[in-house]
N, C-alpha and C positions, 0 to 999 in steps of 0.2 A: 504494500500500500504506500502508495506518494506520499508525504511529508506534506501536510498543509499548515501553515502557523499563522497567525493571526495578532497586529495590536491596534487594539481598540480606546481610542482616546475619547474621554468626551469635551467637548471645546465649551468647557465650563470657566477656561484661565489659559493662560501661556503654557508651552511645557517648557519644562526643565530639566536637568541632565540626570536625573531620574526616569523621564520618561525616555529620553536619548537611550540610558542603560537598555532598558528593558525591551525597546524596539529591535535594536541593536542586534540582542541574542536573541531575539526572535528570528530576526531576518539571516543570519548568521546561520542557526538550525537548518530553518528552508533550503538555504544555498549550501550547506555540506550532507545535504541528503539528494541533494538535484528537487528537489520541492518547489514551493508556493507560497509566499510571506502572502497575507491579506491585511489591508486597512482597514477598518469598521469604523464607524463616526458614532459613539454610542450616546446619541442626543433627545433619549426620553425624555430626560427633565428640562423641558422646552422653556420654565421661567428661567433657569439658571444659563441655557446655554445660549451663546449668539455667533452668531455668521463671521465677525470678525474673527473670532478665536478659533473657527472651524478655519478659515482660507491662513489664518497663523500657522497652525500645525501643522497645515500642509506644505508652507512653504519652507515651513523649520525640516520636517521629514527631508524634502529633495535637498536641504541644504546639504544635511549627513551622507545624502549619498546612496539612501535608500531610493527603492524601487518597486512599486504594489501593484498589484493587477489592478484593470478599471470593467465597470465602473464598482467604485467604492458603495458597502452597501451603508445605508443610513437609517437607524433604527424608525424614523417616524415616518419612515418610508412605507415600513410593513407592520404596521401598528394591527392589521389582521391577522398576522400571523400569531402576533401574542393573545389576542382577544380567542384564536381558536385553539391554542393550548391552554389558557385558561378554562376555557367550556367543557376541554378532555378531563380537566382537576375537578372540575365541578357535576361534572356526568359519574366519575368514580366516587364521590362521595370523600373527598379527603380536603375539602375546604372548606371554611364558614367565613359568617359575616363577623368581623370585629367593629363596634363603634364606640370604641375610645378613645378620645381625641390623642392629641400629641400633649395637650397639657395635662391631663389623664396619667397617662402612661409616666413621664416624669414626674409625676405628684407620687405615682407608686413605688418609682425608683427610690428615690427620697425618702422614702417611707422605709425601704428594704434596701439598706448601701451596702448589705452582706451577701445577697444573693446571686453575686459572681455576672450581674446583667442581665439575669433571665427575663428580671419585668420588662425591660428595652424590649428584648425578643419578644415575651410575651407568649403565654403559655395557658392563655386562657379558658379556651373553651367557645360554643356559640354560646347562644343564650338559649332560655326556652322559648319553643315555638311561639307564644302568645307574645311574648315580648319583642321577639325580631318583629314580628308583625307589626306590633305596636308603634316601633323605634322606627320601619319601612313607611310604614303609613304615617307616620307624622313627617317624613323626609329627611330623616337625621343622614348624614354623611356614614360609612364604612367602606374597610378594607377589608379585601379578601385575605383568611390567613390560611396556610398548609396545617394542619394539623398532623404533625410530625407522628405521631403514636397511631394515630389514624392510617398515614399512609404508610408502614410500617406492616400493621397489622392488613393491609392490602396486598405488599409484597412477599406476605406467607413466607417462608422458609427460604424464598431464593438468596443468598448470600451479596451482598453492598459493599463491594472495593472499588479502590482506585490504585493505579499507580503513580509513585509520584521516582519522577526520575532527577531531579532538585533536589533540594534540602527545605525540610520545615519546620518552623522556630525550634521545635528541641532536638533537631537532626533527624526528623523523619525523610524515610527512603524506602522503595520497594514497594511492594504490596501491601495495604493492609484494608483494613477492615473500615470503611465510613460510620460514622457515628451521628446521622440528623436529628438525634436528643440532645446532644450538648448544644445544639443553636436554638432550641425551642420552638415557637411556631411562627415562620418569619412570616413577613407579609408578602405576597406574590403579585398584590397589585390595589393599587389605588384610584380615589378619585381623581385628584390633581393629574395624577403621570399619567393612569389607566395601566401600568405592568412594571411591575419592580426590576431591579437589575438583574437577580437571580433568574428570574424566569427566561428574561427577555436575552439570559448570555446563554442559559443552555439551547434555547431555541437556535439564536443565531447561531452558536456554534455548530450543530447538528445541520442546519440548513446547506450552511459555508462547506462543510466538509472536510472540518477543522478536527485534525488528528492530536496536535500538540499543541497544549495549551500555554503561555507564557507570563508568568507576572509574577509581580513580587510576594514575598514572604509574609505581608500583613495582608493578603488573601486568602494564605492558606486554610483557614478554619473554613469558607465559601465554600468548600470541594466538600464536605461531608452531606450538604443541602441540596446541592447542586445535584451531585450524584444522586442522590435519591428523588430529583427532578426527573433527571433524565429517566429512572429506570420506570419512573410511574408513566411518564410520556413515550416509552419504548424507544427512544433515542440512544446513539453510539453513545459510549462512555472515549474518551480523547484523554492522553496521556500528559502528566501534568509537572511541570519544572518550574518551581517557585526557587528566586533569587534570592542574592542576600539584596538588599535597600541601600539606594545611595545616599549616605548620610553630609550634612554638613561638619563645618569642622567645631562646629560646636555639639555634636554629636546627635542635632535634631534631624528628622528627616526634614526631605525638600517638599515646599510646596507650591501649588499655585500662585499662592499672595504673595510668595518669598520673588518678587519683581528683581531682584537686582542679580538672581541667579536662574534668571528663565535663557532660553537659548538666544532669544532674539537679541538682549540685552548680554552676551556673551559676543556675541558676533557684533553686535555696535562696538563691543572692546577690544574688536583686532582681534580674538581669539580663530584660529579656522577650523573648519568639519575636522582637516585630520589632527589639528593635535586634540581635540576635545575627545576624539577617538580614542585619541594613544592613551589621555589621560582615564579614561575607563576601560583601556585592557583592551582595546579594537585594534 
């Protein structure tokens, strides 16, 4: 099987040589297997992302010397294809409605700072039938959530791995076993977006034909969910190399807001593609 690899920016901000890293050995993989590097524009959250920061990345990518098939896909492109995986989650019975606000849910964190984040995730439950009704019929807002234990108990006995051919925060490698209890019940889709990232990356990746997955090391917990996406939506499972992060030298990682360490503002400093290259290992 061809080597397809995939990096998926969302043009939410600048990138910066964090995301340089991680493109990098993306595209790197593809071209020492004779493969496929893919770009994805992963821009569901339409209030955060804008057109300038989309045609940015683009021009930062060909700066480095990268090379992508076209045309590039774009997540609001195929906003059906999430709404029809979602219908698959909701036809097998492993989804409910959650309507508890975002102020809700932090009130409960607050409440419980020992509980390792489960309330964030959120572990709750639907409600009773007379109540959703109730909560529908008045128009209250919810999100769809996976009921983790639910979909679980759907997948009967078949066995839940991944490989991961990387490193993960405490040196996982190999085969093991997913775990979609330690994430709790995430939410797979909302109002504002209409399809969470989880959903919307196993689709795409399954769609693309994306063998090797590539991203950083504070992903790695997303594969134990993921996987259990895929297997409830009978989607390829794709093989997974999480990095190490490219950290500043104040030992925080890089981010979007960090302006003074985005590529573009690099290259306004005389910096060029190859030595940014050399200085992360290219």
């Amino acid at each position: 099987m061809a080597v397809v690899t995939r990096f998926a920016p969302s043009p939410t901000g600048l990138l910066h040589r964090g995301h340089a890293y991680s493109a990098l050995i993306a595209h790197a993989l593809a071209a020492e297997a004779g493969g496929r590097f893919l770009l994805r524009i992963e821009d569901i959250d339409h209030a955060r992302c804008r057109p300038e920061y989309e045609a940015a990345l683009l021009e930062d990518l060909a700066w480095l010397g990268l090379a992508w098939e076209t045309p590039v896909r774009r997540q609001l492109d195929h906003l059906d294809d999430y709404r029809d995986a979602l219908a698959r989650l909701r036809d097998l019975g492993v989804v409910y409605r959650c309507f508890r606000t975002r102020s809700e849910v932090l009130a409960q964190i607050a409440s419980a700072p020992h509980d390792g984040g489960a309330s964030e995730r959120g572990s709750y439950g639907p409600l009773p039938s007379d109540e959703e009704a109730r909560m529908l019929a008045q128009g209250h807002p919810f999100a769809w959530r996976l009921s983790a234990a639910g979909a679980l108990g759907r997948l009967g006995d078949r066995p839940l791995t991944f490989e991961e051919r990387g490193l993960g925060p405490a040196g996982e490698a190999g085969v093991m076993a997913a775990d979609p209890l330690r994430s709790g019940d995430i939410v797979v889709a909302r109002k504002d977006i209409g399809v969470s990232y989880h959903l919307a990356v196993v689709v795409d990746d399954a769609l693309q034909g994306v063998t090797d997955v590539v991203r950083g090391r504070d992903l790695f917990e997303a594969v134990h969910v993921q996987r259990l996406l895929q297997a409830l939506l009978g989607l390829p499972a794709p093989v997974y190399h999480h990095h190490d992060l490219i950290l500043r030298e104040d030992g925080r990682r890089f981010a979007k807001r960090d302006s003074a360490e985005t590529l573009r503002s690099l290259r306004g400093a005389g910096v060029s593609a190859a030595e940014l290259r050399r200085r992360l290992g290219f």
